[in-house]
PyMOL commands that place a pseudoatom at each C-alpha (Angstrom):
pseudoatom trace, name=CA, resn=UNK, resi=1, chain=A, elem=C, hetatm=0, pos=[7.842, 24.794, 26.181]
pseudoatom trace, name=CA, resn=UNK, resi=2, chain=A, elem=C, hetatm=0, pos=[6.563, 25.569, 22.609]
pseudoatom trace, name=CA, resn=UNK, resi=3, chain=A, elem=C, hetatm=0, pos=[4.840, 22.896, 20.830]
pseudoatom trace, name=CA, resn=UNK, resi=4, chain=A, elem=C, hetatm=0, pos=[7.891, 21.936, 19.043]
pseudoatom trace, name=CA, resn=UNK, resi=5, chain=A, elem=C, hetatm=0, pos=[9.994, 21.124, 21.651]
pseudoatom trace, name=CA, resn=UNK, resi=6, chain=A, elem=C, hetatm=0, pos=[7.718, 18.949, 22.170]
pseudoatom trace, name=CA, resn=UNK, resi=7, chain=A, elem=C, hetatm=0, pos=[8.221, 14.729, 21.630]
pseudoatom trace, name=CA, resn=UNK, resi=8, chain=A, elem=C, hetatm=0, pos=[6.614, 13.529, 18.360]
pseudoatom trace, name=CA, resn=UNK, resi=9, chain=A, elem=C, hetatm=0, pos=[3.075, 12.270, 18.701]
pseudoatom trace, name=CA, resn=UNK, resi=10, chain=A, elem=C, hetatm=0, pos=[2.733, 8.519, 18.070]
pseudoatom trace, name=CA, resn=UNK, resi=11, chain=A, elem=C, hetatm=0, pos=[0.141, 6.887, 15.551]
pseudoatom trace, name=CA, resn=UNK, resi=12, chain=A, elem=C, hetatm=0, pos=[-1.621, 3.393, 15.659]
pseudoatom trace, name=CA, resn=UNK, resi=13, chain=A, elem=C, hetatm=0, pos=[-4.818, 1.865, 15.318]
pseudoatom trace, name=CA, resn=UNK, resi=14, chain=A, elem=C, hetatm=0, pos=[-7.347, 2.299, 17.834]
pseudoatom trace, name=CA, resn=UNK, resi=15, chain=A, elem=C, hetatm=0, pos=[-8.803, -0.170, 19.937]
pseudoatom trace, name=CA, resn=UNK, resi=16, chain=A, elem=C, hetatm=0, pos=[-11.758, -0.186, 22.305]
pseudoatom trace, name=CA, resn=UNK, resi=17, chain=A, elem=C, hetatm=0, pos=[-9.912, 0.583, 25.153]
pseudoatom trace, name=CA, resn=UNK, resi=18, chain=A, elem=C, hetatm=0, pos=[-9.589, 4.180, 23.640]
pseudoatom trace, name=CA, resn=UNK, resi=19, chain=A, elem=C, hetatm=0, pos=[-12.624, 5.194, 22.755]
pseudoatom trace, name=CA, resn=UNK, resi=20, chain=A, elem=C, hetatm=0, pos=[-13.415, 7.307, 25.718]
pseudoatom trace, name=CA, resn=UNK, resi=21, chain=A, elem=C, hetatm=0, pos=[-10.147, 9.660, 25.146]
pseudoatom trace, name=CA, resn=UNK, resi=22, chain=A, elem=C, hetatm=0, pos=[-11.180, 9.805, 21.160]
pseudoatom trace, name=CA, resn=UNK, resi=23, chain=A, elem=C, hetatm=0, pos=[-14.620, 10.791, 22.281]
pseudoatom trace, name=CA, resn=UNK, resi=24, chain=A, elem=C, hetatm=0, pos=[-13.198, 13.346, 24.616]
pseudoatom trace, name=CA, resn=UNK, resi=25, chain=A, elem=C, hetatm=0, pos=[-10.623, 14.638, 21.705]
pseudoatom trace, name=CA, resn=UNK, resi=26, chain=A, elem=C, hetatm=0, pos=[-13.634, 14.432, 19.597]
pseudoatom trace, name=CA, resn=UNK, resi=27, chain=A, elem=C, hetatm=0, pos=[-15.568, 16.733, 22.044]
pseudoatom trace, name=CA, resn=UNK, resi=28, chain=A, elem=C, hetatm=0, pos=[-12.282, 18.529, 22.771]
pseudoatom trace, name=CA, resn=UNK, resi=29, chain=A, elem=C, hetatm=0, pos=[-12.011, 19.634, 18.988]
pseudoatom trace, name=CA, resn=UNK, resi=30, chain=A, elem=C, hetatm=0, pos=[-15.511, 20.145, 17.816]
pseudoatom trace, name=CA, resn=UNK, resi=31, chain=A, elem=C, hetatm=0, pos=[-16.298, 22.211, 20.941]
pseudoatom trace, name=CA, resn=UNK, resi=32, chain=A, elem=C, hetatm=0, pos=[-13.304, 24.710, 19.948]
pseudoatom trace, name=CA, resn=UNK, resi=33, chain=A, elem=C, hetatm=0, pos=[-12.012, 24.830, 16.758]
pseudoatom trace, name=CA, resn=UNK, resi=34, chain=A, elem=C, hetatm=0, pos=[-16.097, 24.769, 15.082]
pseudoatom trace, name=CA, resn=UNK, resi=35, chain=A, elem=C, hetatm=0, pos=[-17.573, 27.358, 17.600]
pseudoatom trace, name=CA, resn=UNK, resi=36, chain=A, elem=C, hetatm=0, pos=[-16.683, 30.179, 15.473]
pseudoatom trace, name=CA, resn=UNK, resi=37, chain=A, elem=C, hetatm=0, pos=[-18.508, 27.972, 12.309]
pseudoatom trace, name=CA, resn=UNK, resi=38, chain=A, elem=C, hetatm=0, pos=[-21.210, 27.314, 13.592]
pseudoatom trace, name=CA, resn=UNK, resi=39, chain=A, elem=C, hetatm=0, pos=[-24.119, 28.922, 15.833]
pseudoatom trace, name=CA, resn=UNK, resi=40, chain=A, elem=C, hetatm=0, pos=[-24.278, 28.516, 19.648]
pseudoatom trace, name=CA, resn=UNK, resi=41, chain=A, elem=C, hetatm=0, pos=[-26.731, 26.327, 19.935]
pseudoatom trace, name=CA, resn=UNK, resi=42, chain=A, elem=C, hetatm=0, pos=[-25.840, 23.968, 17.211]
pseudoatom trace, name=CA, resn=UNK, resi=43, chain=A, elem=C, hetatm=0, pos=[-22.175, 23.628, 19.452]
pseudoatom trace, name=CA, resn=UNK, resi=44, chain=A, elem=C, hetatm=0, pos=[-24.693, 22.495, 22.254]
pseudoatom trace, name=CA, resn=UNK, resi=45, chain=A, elem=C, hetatm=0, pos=[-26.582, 20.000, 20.744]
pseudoatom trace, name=CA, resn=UNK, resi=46, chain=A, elem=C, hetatm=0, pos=[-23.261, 18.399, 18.469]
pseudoatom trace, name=CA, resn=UNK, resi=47, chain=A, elem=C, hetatm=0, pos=[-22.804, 15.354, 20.827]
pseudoatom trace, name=CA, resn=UNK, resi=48, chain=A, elem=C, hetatm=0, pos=[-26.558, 15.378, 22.478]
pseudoatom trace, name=CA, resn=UNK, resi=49, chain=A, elem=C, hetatm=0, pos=[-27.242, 12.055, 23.068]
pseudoatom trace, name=CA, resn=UNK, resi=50, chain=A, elem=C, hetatm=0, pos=[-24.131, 10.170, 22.149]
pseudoatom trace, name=CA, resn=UNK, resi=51, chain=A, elem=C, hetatm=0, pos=[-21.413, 8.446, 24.035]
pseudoatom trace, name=CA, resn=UNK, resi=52, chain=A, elem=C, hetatm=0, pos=[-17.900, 7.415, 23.432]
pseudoatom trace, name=CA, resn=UNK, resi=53, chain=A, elem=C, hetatm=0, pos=[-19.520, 3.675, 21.727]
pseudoatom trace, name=CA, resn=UNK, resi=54, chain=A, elem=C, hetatm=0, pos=[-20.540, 6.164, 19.026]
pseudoatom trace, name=CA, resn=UNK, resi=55, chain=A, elem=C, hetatm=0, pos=[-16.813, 5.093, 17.604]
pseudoatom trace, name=CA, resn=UNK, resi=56, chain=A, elem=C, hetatm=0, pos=[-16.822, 1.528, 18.566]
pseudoatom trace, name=CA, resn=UNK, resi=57, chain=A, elem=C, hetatm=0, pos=[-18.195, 0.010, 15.181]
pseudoatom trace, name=CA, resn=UNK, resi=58, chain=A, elem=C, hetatm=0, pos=[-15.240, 1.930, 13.209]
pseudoatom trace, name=CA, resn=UNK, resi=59, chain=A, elem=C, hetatm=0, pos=[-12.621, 0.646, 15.991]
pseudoatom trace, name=CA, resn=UNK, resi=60, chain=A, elem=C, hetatm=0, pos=[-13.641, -2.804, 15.966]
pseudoatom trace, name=CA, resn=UNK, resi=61, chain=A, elem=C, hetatm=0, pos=[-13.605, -2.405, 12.329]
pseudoatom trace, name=CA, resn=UNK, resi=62, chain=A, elem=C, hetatm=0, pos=[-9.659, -1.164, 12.419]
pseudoatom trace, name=CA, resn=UNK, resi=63, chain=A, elem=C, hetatm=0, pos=[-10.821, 2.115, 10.925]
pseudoatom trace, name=CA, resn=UNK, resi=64, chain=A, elem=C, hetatm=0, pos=[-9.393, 4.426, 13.233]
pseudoatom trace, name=CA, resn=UNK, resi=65, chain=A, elem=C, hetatm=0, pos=[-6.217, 5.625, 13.879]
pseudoatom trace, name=CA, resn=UNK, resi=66, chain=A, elem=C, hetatm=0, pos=[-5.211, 7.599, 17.249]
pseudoatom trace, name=CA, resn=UNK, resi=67, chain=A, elem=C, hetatm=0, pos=[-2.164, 10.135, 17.379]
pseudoatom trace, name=CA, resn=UNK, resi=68, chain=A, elem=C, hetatm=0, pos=[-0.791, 10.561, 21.045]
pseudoatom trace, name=CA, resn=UNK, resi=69, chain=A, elem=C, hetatm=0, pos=[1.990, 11.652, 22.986]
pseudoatom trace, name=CA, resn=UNK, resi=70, chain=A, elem=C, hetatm=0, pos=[2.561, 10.603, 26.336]
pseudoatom trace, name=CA, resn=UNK, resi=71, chain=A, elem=C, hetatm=0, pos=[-0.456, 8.611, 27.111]
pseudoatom trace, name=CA, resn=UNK, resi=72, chain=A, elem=C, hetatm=0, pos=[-2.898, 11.412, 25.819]
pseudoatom trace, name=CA, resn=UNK, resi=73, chain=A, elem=C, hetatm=0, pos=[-5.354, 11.625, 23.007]
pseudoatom trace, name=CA, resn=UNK, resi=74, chain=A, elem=C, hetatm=0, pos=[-4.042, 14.238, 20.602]
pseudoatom trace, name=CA, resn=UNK, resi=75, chain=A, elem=C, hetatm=0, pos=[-6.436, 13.651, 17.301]
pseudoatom trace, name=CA, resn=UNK, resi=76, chain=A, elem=C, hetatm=0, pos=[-8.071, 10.829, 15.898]
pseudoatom trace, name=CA, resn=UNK, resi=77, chain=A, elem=C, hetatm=0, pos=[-8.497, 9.805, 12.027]
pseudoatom trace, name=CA, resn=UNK, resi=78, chain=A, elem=C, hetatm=0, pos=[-11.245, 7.433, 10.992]
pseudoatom trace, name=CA, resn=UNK, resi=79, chain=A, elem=C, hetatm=0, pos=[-11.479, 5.758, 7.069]
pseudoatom trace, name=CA, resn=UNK, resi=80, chain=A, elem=C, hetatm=0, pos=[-13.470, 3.315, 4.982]
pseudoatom trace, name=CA, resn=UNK, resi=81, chain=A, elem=C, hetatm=0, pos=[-12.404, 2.878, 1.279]
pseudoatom trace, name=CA, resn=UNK, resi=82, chain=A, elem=C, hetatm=0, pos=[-12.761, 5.612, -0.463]
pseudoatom trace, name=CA, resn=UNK, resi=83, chain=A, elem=C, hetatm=0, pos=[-13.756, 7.926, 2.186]
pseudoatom trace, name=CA, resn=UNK, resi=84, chain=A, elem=C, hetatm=0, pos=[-11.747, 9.618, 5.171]
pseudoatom trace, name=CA, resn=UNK, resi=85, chain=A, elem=C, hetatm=0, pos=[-14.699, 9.643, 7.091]
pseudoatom trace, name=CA, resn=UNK, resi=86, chain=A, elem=C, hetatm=0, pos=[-13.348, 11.586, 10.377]
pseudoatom trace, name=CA, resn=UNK, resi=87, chain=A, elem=C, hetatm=0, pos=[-10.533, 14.077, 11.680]
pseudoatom trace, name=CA, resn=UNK, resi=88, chain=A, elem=C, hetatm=0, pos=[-10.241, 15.638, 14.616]
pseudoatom trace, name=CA, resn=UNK, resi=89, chain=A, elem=C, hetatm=0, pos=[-7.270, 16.868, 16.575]
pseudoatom trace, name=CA, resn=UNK, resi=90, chain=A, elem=C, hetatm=0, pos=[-7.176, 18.619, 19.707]
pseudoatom trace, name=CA, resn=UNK, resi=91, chain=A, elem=C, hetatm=0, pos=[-6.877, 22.466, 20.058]
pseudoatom trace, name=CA, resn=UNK, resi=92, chain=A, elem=C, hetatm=0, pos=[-3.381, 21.730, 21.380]
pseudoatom trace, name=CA, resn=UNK, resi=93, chain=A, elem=C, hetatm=0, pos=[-2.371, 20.070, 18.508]
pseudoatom trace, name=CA, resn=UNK, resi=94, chain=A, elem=C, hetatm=0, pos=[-3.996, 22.078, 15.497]
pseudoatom trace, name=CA, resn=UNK, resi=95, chain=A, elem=C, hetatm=0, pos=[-1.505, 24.007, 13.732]
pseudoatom trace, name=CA, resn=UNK, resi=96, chain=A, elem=C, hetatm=0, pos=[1.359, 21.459, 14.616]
pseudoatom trace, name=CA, resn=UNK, resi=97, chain=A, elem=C, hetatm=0, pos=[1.183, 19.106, 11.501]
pseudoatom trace, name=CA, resn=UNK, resi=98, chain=A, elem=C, hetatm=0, pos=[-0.104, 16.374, 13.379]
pseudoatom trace, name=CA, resn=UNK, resi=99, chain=A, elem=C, hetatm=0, pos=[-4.105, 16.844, 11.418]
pseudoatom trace, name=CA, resn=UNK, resi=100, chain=A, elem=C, hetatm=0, pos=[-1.967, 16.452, 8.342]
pseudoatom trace, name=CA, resn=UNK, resi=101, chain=A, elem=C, hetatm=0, pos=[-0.205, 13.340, 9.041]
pseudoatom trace, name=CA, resn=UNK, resi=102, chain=A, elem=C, hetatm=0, pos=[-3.240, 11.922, 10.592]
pseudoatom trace, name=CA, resn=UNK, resi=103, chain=A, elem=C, hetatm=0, pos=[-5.124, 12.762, 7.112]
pseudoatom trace, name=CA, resn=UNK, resi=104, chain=A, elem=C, hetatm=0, pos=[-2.438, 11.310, 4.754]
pseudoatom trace, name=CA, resn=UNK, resi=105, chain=A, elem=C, hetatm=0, pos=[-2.474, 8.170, 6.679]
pseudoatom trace, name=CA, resn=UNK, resi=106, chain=A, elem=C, hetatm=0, pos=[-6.007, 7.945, 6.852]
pseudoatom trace, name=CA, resn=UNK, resi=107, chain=A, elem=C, hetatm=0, pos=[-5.924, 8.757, 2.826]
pseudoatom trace, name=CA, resn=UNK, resi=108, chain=A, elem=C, hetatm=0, pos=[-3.635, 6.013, 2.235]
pseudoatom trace, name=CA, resn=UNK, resi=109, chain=A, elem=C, hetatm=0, pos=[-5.705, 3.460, 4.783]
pseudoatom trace, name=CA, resn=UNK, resi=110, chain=A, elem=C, hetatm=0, pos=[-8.853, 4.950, 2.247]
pseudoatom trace, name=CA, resn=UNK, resi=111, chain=A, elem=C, hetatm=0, pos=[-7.610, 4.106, -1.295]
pseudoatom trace, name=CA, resn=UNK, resi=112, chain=A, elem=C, hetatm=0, pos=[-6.893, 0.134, 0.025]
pseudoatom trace, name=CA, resn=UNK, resi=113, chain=A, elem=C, hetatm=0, pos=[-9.168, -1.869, -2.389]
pseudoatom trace, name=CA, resn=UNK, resi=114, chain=A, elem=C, hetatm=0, pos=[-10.453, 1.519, -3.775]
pseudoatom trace, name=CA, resn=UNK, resi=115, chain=A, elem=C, hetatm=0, pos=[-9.974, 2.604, -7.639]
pseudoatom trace, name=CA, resn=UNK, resi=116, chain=A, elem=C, hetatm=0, pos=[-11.933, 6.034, -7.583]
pseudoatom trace, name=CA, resn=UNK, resi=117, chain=A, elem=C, hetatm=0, pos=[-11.624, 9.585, -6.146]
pseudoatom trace, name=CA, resn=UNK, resi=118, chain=A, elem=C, hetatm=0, pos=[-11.170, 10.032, -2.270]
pseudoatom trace, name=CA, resn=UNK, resi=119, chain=A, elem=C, hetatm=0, pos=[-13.860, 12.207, -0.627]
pseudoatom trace, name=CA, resn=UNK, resi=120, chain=A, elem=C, hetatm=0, pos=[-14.312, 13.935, 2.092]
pseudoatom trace, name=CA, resn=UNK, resi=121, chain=A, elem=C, hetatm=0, pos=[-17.234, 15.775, 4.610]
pseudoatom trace, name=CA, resn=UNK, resi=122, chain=A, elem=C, hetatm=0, pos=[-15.559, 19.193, 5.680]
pseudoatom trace, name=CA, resn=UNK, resi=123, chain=A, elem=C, hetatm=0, pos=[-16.980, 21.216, 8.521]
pseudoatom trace, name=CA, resn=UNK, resi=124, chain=A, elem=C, hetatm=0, pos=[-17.286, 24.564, 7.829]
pseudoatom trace, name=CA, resn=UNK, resi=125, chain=A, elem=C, hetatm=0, pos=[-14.029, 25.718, 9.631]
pseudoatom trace, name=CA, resn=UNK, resi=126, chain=A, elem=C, hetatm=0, pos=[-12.135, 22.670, 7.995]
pseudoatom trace, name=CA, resn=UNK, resi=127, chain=A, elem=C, hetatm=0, pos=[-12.721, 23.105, 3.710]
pseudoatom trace, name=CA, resn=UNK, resi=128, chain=A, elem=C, hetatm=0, pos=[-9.410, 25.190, 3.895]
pseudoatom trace, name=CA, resn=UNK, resi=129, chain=A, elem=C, hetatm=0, pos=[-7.453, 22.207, 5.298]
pseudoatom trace, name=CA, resn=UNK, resi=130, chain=A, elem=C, hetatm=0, pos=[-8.391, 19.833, 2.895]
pseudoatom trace, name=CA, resn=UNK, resi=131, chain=A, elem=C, hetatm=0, pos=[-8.697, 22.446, 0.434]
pseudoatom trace, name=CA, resn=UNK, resi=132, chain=A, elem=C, hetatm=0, pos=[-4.664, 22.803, 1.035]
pseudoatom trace, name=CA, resn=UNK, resi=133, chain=A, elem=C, hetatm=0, pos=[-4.382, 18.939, 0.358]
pseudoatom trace, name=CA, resn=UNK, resi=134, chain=A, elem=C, hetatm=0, pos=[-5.893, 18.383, -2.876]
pseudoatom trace, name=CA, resn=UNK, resi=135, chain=A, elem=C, hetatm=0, pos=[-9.825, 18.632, -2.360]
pseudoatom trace, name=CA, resn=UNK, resi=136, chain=A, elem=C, hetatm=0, pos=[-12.387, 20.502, -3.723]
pseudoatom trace, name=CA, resn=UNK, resi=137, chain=A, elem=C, hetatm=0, pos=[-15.880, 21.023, -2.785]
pseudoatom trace, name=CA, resn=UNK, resi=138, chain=A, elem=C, hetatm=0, pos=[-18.475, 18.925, -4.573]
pseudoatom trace, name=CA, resn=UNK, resi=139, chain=A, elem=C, hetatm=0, pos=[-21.672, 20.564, -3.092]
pseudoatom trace, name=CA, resn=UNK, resi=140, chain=A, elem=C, hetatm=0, pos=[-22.990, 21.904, -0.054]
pseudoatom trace, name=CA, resn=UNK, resi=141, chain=A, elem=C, hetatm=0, pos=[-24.705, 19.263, 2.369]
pseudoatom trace, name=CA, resn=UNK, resi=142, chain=A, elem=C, hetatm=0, pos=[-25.863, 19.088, 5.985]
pseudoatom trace, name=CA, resn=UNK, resi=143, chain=A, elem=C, hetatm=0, pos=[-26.023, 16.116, 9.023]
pseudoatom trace, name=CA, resn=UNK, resi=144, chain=A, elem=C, hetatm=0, pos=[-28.560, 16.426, 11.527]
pseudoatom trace, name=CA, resn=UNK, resi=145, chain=A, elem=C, hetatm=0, pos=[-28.111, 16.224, 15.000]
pseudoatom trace, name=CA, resn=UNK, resi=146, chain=A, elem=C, hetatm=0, pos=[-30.346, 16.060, 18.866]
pseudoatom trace, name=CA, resn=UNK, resi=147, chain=A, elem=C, hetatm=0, pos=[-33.814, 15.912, 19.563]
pseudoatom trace, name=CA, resn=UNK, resi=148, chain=A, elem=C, hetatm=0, pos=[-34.521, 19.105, 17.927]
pseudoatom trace, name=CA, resn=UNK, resi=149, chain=A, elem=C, hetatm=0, pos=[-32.803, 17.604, 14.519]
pseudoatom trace, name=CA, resn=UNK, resi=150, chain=A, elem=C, hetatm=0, pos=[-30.788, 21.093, 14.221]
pseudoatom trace, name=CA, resn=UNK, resi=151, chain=A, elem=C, hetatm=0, pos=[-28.937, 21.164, 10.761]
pseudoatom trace, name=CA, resn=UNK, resi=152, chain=A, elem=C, hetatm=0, pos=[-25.130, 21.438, 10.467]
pseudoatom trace, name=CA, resn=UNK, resi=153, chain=A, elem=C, hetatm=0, pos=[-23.787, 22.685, 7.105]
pseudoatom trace, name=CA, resn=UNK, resi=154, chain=A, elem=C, hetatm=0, pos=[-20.731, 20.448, 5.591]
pseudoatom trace, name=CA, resn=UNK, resi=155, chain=A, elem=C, hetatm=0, pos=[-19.166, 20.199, 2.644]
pseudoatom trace, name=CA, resn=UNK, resi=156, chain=A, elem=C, hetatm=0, pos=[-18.827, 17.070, 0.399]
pseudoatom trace, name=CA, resn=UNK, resi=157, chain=A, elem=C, hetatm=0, pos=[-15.496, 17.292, -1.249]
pseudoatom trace, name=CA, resn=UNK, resi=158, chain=A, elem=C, hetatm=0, pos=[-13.617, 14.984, -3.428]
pseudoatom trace, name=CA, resn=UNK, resi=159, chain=A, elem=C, hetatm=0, pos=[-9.472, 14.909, -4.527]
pseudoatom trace, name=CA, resn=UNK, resi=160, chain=A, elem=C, hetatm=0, pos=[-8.474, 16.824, -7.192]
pseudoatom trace, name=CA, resn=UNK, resi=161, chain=A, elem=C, hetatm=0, pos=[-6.993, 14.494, -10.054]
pseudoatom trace, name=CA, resn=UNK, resi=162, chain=A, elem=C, hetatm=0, pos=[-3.184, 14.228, -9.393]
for i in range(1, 162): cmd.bond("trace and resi %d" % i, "trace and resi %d" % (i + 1))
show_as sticks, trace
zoom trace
């Protein structure tokens, strides 16, 4: 069955009772689609020390919304005003549209009670995604992440002026 055939995914907020399958689709995506970004042990050390409560906060908040399809976790889309602050979609899904409608969603969710630009972090193998919906890059920046505070290149990018 190609990925077409397929039903369409659903999207809603998240609630608590999902964050375990967003952490996994979290895990899911990073651990594939950024492994050719970024070095082996930086893909190691990503989620070293964190749990699926790392997403509670933005769930209890209503800040994330979950796409799935039959019961499963497809991608996940997280937003505060002015910022879509996370998207991830499994390796099943990339490619299908879904990370798209996720992101415009999220977009809309961000500019609620928000007058200025929308940004954006990009990973290194996402800048061409958002690059393809209206972003640019701002300047280079970097998160930190396990016990031996390894350094992940991102992006900061903002929306073009429409």
């Amino acid at each position: 069955m190609t990925l077409n055939a397929l039903p369409p995914a659903s999207i809603r907020p998240a609630t608590l009772a999902d964050s375990q399958a967003v952490f996994e689709a979290h895990q899911d995506s990073v651990l594939t689609l950024c492994a050719g970004a970024y070095t082996p042990l930086q893909m190691q050390t990503w989620f070293e020390g964190r749990t699926h409560q790392v997403h509670w906060p933005a769930i209890q908040a209503g800040q994330i919304l979950v796409a799935e399809r039959e019961g499963r976790v497809l991608g996940f889309a997280g937003f505060v005003p002015g910022e879509v602050t996370l998207l991830f979609v499994r390796p099943e899904a990339a490619g299908s549209g879904l990370g798209g409608q996720l992101f415009r969603l999220a977009m809309a969710q961000a500019e609620i009670g928000h007058d200025g630009p929308l940004t954006v972090v990009a990973t290194r193998n996402s800048q061409g995604f958002y690059e393809r919906h209206g972003f640019v890059a701002k300047e280079a920046s970097f998160f930190v992440r396990g016990a031996a505070e390894l350094r992940y290149e991102v992006v900061n990018m903002q929306r073009a002026e429409r």
